[in-house]
N, C-alpha and C positions, 0 to 999 in steps of 0.2 A: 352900693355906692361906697359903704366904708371900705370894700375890700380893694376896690382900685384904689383908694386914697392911699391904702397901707402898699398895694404893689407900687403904684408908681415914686411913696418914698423909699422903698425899697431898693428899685433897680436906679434912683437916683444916687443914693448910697453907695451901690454896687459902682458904678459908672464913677464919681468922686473918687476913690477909695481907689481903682483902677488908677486912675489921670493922675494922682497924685503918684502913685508906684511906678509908672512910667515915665513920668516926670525928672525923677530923680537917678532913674538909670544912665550908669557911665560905659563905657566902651573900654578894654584893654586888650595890649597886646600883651600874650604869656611871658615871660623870657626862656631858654634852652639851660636847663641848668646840667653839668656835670654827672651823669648817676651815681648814686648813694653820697652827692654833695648835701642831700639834705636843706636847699637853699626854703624857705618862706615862701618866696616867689610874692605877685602882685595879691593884695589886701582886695576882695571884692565882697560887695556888700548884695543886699537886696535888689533885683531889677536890674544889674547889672550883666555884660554881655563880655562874655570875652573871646580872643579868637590865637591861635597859633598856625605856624608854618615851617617846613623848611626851605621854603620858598631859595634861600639866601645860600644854602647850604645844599644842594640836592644831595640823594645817593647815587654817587658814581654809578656806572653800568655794572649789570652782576656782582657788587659788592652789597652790604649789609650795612643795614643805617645804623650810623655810628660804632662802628667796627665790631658789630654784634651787641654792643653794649644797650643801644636806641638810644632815643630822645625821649629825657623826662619835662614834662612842660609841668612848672610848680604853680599854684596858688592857695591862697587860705580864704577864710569866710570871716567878716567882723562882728558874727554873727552866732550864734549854735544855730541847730536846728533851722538849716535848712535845706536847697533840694536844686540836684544839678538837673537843670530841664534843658531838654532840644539841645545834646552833646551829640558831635556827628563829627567824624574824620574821614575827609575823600582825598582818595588817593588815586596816583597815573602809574605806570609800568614797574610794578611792583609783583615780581611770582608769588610771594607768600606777604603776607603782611598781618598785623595782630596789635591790637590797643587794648592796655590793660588800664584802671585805675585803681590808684593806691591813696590812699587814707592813715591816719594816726591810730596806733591801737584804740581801741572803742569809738574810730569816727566813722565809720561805717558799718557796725557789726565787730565780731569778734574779731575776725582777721585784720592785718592790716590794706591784702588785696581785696578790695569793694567787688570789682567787677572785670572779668576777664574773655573779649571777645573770642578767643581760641584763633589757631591758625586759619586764617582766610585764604584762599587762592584762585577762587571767581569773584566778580562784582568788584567795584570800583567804591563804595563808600563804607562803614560801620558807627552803628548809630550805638552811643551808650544808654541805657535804658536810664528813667529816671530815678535819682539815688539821692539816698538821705543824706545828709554831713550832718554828726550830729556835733561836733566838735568845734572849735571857732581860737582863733588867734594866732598870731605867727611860729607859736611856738607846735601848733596842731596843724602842719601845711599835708597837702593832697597834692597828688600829681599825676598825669597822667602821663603813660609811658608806650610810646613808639618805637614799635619792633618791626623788620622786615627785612628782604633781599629785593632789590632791583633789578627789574627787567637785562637780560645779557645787552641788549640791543637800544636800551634807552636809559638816560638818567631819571633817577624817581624822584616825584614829589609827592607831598601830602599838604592839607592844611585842617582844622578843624576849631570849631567853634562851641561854647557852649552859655549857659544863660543860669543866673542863679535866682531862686524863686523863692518866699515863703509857703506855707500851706499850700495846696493843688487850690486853684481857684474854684475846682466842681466840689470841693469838699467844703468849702465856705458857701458856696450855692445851696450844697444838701445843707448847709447845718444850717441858714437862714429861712431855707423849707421846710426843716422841722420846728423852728422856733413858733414860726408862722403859722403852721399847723395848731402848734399847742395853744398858741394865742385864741386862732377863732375856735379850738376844742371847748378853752376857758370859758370865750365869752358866750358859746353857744349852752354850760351848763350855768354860767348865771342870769340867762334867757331865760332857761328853763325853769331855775326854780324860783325864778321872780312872780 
């Protein structure tokens, strides 16, 4: 009896806690900044979603986005520590194509490149695995950079998205199932020696 009492404040908790972080999620568009402009880019916080494209701009046929240089898409975190989830770039008639993400020294690791898909030349999207930012402010911006050549026979597009999170919510799951655990461990040894 006590133990549903404690799961269902539990996953009521969990449920709250959720609705309120969803709650407060904003929507932006990246902006294109210059490479090695070094721009800030948009300020995203927790629960926020953002998205880019070159929708506006395609790469001409058989040429190179942005004349070899790519497209660097900027933004920062108002935040430290936390965690770029569900980052995906799909892209159309493109022979080579490749997304890199870059980070401020120590905001991802020691490098300043976080993460580097390598040259692709099959499949149509590339998903960024989920990655730490540990760093936060406009002065510590991240970007992620768009490389590729254009199908001879069509103009290329790409667009891509991604989502910024706190902690993995399965890792706040495990740690309230160990809490839990320890709790009826406790109360099961002052059962015991009552």
């Amino acid at each position: 009896m006590k133990f549903s009492r404690i799961l269902r404040i539990g996953l009521g908790t969990i449920i709250l806690v959720g609705a309120w972080g969803t709650a407060s999620a904003n929507s932006y568009v990246l902006g294109n900044a210059s490479p090695g402009n070094g721009s800030p880019g948009q300020t995203v916080a927790y629960g926020d979603l953002f998205s880019f494209s070159n929708a506006s701009t395609p790469t001409l046929k058989g040429q190179q986005i942005n004349g070899g240089l790519g497209d660097e898409w900027f933004f920062n975190t108002d935040q430290p520590s936390l965690y770029l989830e569900g980052a995906a770039v799909s892209f159309n008639f493109y022979t080579t194509f490749e997304v890199l993400l870059y980070g401020p020294a120590g905001g991802c690791g020691v490098s300043t490149l976080c993460w580097d898909s390598g040259p692709i030349t099959t499949g149509n999207e590339v998903h960024i695995p989920y990655t730490f930012l540990a760093l936060a402010g406009t002065s510590n911006p991240y970007f992620i950079k768009v490389l590729g050549t254009a199908d001879p026979n069509h103009a290329g597009n790409y667009s891509g998205i991604g989502n910024i999170v706190p902690l993995p919510a399965a890792a706040w799951l495990l740690l309230s199932g160990v809490a839990g655990l320890g709790a009826m461990a406790r109360r099961r040894k002052a059962a015991a020696e009552a």
